[in-house]
PASEBA-1860 file (N, C-alpha, C; in nm, 3 decimals):
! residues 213
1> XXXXXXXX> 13.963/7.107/11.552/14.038/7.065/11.436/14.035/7.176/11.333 ~ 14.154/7.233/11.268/14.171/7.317/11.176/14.294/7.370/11.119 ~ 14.297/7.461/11.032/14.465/7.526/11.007/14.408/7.647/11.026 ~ 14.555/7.678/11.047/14.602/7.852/11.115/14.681/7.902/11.010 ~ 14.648/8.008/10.965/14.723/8.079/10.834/14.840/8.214/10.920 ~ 14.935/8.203/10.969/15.028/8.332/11.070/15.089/8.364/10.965 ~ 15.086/8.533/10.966/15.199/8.630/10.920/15.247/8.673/11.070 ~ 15.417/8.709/11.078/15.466/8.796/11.177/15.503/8.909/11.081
9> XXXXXXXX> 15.562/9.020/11.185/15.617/9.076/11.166/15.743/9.125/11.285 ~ 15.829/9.165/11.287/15.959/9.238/11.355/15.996/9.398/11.336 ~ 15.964/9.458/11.449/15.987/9.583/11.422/16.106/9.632/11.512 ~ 16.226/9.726/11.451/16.326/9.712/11.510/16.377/9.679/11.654 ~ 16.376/9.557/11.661/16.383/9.437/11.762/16.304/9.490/11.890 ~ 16.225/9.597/11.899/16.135/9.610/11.992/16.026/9.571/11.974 ~ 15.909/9.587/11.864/15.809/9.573/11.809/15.801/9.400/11.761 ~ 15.699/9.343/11.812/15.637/9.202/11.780/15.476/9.236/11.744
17> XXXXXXXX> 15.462/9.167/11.597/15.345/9.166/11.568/15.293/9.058/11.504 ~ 15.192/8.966/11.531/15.155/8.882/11.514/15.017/8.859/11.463 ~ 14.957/8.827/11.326/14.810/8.821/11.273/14.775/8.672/11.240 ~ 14.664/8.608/11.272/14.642/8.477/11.229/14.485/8.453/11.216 ~ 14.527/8.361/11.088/14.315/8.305/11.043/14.311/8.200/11.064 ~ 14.216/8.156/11.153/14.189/8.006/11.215/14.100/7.975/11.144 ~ 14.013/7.879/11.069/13.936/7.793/10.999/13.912/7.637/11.050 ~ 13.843/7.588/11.067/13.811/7.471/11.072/13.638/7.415/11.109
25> XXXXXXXX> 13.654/7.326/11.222/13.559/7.294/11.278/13.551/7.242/11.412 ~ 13.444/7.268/11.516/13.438/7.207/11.608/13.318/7.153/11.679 ~ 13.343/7.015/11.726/13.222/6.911/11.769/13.258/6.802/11.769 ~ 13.148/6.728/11.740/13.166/6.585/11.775/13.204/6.516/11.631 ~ 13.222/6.556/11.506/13.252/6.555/11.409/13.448/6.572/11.346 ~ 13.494/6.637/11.496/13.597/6.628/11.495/13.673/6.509/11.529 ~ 13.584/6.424/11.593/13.646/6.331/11.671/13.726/6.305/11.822 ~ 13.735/6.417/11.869/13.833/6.459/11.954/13.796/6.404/12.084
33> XXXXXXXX> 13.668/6.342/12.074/13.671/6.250/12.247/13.705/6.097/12.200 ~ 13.655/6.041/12.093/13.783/5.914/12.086/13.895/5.954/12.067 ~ 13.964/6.034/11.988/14.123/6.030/12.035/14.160/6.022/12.171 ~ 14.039/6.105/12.294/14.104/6.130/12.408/14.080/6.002/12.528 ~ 13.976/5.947/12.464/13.911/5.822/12.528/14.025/5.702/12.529 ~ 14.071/5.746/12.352/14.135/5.587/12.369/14.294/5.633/12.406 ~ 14.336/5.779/12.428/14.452/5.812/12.480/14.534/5.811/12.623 ~ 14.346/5.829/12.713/14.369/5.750/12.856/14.385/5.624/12.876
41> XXXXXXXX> 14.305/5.542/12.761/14.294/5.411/12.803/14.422/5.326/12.799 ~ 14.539/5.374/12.636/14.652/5.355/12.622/14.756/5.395/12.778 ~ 14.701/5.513/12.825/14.818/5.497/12.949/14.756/5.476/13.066 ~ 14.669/5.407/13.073/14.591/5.349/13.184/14.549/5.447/13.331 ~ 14.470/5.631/13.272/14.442/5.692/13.303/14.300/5.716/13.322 ~ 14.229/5.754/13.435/14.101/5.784/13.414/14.052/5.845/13.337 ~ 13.936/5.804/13.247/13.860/5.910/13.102/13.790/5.990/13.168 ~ 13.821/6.079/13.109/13.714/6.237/13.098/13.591/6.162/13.088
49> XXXXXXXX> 13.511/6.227/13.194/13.354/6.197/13.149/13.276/6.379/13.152 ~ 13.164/6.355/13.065/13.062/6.500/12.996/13.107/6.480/12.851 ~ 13.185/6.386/12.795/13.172/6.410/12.626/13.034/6.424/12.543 ~ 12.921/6.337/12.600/12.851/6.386/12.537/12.745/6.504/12.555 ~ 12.806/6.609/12.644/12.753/6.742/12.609/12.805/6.871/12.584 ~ 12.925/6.802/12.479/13.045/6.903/12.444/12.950/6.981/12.375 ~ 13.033/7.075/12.311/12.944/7.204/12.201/12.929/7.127/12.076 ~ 12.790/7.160/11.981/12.785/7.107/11.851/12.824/7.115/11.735
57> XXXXXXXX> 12.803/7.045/11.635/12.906/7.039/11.528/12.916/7.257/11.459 ~ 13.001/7.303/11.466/12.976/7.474/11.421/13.127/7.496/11.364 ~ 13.090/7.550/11.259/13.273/7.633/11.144/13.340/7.704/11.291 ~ 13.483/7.663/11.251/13.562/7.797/11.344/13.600/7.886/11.216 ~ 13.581/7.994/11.237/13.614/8.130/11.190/13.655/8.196/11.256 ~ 13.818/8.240/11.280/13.835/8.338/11.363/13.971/8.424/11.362 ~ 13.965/8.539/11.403/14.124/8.681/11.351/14.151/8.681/11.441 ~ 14.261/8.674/11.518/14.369/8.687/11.598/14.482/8.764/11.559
65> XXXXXXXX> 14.497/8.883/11.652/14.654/8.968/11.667/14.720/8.975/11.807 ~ 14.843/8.970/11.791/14.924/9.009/11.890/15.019/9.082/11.885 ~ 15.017/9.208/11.959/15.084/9.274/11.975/15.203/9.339/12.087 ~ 15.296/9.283/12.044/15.412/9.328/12.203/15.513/9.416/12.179 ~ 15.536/9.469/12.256/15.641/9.596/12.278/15.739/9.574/12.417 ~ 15.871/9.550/12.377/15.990/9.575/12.464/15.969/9.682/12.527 ~ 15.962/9.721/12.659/15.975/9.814/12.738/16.105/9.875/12.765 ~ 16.125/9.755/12.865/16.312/9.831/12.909/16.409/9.691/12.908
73> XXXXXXXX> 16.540/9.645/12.903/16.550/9.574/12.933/16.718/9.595/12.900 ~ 16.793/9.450/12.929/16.937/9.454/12.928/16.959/9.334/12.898 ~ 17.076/9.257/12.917/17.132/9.151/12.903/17.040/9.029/12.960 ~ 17.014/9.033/13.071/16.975/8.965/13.181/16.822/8.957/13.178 ~ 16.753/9.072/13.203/16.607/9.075/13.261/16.534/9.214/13.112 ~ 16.456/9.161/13.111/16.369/9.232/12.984/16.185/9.241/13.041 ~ 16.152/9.330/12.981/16.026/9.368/13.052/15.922/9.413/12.919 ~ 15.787/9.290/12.900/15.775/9.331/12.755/15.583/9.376/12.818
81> XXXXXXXX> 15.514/9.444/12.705/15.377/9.454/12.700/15.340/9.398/12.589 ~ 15.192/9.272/12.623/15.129/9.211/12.527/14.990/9.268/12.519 ~ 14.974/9.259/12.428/14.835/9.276/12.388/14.740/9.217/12.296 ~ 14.648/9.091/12.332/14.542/9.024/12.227/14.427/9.056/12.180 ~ 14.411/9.022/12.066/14.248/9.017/12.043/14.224/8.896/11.998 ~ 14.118/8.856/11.984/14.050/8.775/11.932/13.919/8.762/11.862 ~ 13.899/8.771/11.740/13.712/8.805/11.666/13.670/8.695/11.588 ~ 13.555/8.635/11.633/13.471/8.551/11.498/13.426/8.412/11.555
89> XXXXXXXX> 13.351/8.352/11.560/13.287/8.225/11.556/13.278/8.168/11.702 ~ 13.410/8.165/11.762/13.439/8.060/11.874/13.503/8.201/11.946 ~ 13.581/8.263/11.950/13.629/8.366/12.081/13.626/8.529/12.020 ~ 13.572/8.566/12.102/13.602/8.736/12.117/13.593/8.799/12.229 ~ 13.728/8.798/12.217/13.783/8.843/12.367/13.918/8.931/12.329 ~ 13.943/9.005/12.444/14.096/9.110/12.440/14.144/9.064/12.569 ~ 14.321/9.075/12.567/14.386/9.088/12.669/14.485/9.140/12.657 ~ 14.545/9.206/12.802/14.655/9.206/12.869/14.731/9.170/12.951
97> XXXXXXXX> 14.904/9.202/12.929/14.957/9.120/13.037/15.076/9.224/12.993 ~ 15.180/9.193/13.128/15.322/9.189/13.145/15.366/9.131/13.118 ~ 15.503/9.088/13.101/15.555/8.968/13.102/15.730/9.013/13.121 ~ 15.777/8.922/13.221/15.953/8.933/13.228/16.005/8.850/13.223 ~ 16.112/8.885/13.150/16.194/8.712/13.056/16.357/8.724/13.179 ~ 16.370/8.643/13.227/16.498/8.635/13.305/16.602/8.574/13.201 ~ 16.694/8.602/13.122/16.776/8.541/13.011/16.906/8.463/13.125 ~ 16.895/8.338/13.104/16.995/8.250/13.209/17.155/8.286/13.051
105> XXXXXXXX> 17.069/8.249/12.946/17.196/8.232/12.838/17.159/8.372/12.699 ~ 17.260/8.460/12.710/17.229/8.568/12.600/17.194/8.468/12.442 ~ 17.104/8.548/12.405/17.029/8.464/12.302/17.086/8.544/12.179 ~ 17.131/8.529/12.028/17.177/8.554/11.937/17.043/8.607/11.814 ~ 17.023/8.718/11.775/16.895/8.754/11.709/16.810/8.726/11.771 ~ 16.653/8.705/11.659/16.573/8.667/11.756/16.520/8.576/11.869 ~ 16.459/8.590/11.958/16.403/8.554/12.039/16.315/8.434/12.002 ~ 16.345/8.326/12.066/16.185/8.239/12.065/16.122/8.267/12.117
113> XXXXXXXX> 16.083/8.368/12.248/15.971/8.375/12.315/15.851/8.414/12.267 ~ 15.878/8.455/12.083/15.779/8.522/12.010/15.739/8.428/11.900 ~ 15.825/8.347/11.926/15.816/8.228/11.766/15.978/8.289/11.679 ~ 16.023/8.346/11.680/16.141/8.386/11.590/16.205/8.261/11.599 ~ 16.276/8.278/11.495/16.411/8.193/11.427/16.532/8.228/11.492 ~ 16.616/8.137/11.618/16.683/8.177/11.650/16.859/8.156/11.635 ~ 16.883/8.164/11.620/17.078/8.167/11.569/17.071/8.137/11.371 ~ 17.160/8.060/11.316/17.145/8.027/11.175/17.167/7.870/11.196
121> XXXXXXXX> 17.097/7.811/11.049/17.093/7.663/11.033/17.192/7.656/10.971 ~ 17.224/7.697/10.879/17.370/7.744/10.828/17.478/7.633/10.876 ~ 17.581/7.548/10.822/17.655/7.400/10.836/17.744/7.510/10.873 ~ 17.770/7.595/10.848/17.893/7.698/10.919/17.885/7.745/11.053 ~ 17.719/7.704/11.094/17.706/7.791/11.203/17.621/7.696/11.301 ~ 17.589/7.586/11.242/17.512/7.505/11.324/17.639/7.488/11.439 ~ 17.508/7.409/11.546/17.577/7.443/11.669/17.512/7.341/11.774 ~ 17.561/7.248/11.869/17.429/7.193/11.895/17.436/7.216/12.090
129> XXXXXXXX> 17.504/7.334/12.095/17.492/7.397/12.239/17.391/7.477/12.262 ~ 17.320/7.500/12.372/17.235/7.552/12.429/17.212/7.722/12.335 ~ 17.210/7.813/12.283/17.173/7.897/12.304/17.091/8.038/12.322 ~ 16.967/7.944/12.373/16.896/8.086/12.473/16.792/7.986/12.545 ~ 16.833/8.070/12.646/16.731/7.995/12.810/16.702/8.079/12.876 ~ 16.598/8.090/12.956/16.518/8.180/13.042/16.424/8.112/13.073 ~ 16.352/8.207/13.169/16.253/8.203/13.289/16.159/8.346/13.243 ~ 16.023/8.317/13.229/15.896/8.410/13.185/15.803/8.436/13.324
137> XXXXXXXX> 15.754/8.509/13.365/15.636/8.557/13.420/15.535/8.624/13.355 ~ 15.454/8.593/13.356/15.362/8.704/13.254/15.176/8.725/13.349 ~ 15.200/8.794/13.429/15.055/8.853/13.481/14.985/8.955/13.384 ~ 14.847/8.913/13.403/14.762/9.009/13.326/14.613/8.960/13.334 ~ 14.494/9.020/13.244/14.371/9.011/13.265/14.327/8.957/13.089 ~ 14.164/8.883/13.089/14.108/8.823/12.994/14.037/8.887/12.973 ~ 13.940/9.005/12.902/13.803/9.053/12.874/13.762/8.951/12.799 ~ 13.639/8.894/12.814/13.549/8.755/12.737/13.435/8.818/12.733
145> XXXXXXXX> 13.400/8.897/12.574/13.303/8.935/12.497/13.183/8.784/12.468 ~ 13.250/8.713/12.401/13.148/8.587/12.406/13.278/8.440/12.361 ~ 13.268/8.350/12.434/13.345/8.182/12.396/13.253/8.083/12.428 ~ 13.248/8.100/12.253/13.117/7.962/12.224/13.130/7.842/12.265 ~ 13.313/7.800/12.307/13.342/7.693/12.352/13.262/7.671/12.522 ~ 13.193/7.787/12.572/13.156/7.772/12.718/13.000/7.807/12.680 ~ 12.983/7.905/12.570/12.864/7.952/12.544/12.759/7.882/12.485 ~ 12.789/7.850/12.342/12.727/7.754/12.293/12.756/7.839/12.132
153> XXXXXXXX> 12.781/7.798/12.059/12.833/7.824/11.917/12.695/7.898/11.851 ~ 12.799/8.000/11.781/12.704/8.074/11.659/12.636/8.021/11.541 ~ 12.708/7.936/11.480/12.632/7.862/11.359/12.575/7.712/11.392 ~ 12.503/7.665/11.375/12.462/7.550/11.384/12.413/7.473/11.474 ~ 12.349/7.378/11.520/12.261/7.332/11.594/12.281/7.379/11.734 ~ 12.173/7.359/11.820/12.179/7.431/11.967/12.249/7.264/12.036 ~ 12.344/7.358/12.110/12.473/7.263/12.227/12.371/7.223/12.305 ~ 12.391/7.085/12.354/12.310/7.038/12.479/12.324/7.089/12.597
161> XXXXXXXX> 12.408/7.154/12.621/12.467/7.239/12.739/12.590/7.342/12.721 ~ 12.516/7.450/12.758/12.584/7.586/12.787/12.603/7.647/12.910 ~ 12.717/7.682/12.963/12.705/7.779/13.067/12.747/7.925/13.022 ~ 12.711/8.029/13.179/12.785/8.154/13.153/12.885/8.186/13.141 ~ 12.971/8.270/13.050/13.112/8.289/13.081/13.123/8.378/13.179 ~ 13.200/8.423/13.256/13.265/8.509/13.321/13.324/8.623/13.204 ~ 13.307/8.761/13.230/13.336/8.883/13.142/13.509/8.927/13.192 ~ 13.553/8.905/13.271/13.683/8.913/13.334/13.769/8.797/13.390
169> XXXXXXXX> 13.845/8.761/13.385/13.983/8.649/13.375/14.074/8.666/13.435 ~ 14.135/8.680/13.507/14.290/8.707/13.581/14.350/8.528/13.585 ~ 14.497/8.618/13.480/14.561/8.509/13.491/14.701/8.531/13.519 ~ 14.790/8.406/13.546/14.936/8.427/13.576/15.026/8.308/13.462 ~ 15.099/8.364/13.433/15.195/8.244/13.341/15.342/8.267/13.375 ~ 15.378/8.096/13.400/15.478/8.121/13.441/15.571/8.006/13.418 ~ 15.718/8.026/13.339/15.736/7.938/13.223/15.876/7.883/13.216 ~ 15.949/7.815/13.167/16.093/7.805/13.098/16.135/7.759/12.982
177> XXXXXXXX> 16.256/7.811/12.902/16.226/7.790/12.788/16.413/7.727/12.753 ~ 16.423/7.658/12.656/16.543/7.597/12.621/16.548/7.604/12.527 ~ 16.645/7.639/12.463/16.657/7.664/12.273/16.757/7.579/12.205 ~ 16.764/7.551/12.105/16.888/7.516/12.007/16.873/7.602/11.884 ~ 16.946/7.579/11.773/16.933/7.636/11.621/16.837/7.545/11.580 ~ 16.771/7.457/11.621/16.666/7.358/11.525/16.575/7.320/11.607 ~ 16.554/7.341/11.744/16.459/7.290/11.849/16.472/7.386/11.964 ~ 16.317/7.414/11.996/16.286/7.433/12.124/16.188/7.379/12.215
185> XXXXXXXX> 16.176/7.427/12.365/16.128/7.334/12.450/16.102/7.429/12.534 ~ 15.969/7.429/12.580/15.878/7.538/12.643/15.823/7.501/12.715 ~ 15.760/7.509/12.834/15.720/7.481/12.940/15.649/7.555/13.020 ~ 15.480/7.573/13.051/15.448/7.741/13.053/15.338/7.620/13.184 ~ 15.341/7.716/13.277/15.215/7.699/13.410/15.110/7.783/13.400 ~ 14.998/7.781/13.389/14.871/7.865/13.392/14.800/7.852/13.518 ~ 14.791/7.986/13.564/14.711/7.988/13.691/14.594/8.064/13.619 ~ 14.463/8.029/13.657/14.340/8.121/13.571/14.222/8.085/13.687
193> XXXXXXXX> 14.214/8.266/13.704/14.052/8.278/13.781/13.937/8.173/13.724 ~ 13.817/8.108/13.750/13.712/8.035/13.694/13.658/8.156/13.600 ~ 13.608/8.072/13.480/13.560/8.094/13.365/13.429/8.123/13.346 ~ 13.365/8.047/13.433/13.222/8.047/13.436/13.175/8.080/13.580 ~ 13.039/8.143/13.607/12.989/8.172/13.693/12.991/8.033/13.846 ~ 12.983/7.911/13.790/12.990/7.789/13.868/13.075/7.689/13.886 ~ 13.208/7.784/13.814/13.325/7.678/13.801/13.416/7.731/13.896 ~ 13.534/7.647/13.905/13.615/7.709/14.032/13.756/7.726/13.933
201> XXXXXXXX> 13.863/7.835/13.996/13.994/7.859/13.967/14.053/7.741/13.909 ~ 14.102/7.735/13.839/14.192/7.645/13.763/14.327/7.673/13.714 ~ 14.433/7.542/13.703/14.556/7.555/13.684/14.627/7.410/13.646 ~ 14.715/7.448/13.517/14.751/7.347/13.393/14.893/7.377/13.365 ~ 14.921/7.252/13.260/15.047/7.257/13.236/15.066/7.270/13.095 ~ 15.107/7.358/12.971/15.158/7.370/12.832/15.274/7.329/12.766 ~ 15.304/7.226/12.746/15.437/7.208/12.686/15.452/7.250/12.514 ~ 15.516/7.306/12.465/15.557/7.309/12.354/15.710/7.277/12.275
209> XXXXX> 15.673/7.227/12.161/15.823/7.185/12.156/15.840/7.197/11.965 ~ 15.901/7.267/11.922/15.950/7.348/11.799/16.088/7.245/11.752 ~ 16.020/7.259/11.629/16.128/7.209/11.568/16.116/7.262/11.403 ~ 16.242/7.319/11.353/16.316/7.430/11.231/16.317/7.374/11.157 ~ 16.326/7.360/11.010/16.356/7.340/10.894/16.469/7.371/10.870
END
């Protein structure tokens, strides 16, 4: 549980830069296994069981950048480099990846694949046809300096259970995306090597869904 403070930036439509301050808290103080307890029970799903040896009540503090660069690209197929960090409380870690956007529909300014604002809201220009759609791949690697969420948190009482992280990550993402001038709809697959020394490979589903002012 917390807020995220994001500045972007746009650098002549090649350059994506992204800075953010996370604040909050995380534990059992958040609440977050009754929301999830009574969220299975509402759709008559099996509950998560280990809630009670999540990590303990500890501040999130933490700087996040991202940085991407357009490589080569055209109408159709675009070829970008990302680059993360992450510092403070709960993750410090860096990564890389590739990533190639297949454009099904030419997209007008920016891109959502970065968070941009795409076409105008503008009553002159609103519009309520499709336009920008694609298909993402994005391979690349995790360096995991320390994640208190596996480790056991920096400030405040000792977690009833910690494991090791794993120092290396290989992951794959692989996605589709649907736009309007006021909504989008994202859809991302995660394939990810195991995290911890005793855990096995894992793979999930991200939906996101945006909506403009």
């Amino acid at each position: 549980m917390g807020l995220s403070l994001n500045r972007e930036f746009y650098i002549n439509q090649k350059e994506y830069l992204k800075i953010s301050v996370e604040l909050g808290l995380m534990g059992p103080h958040t609440l977050t296994d009754d929301f999830q307890i009574t969220w299975h029970t509402v759709l008559n799903i099996p509950i998560p069981a280990g809630w009670k040896y999540q990590i303990a009540h500890s501040p999130v503090i933490n700087f996040h950048a991202s940085y991407t660069r357009r490589l080569v690209g055209n109408e159709i197929i675009d070829l970008y480099s990302q680059s993360n960090i992450s510092v403070g409380t709960v993750f410090n870690q860096f990564s890389e990846e590739l990533l190639v956007r297949f454009n099904f529909v030419k997209h007008q300014g920016s891109t959502t694949l970065f968070g941009g604002h795409l076409g105008s809201p503008s009553s002159s220009n609103r519009t309520k046809k499709i336009i920008e759609s694609y298909f993402f791949y994005a391979p690349g690697f995790i360096y995991n300096a320390y994640n208190a969420t596996i480790e056991g948190n920096f400030i405040g009482p000792q977690s009833p259970h910690t494991e090791t992280a794993k120092s290396w990550i290989f992951q794959n993402r692989i996605g589709f995306a649907l736009s309007w001038p006021r909504f989008d709809l994202i859809t991302t697959y995660y394939i990810k090597t195991k995290e911890t020394l005793e855990a096995e490979a894992h793979q999930y589903v991200g939906i996101t869904l945006n909506n403009r002012f």
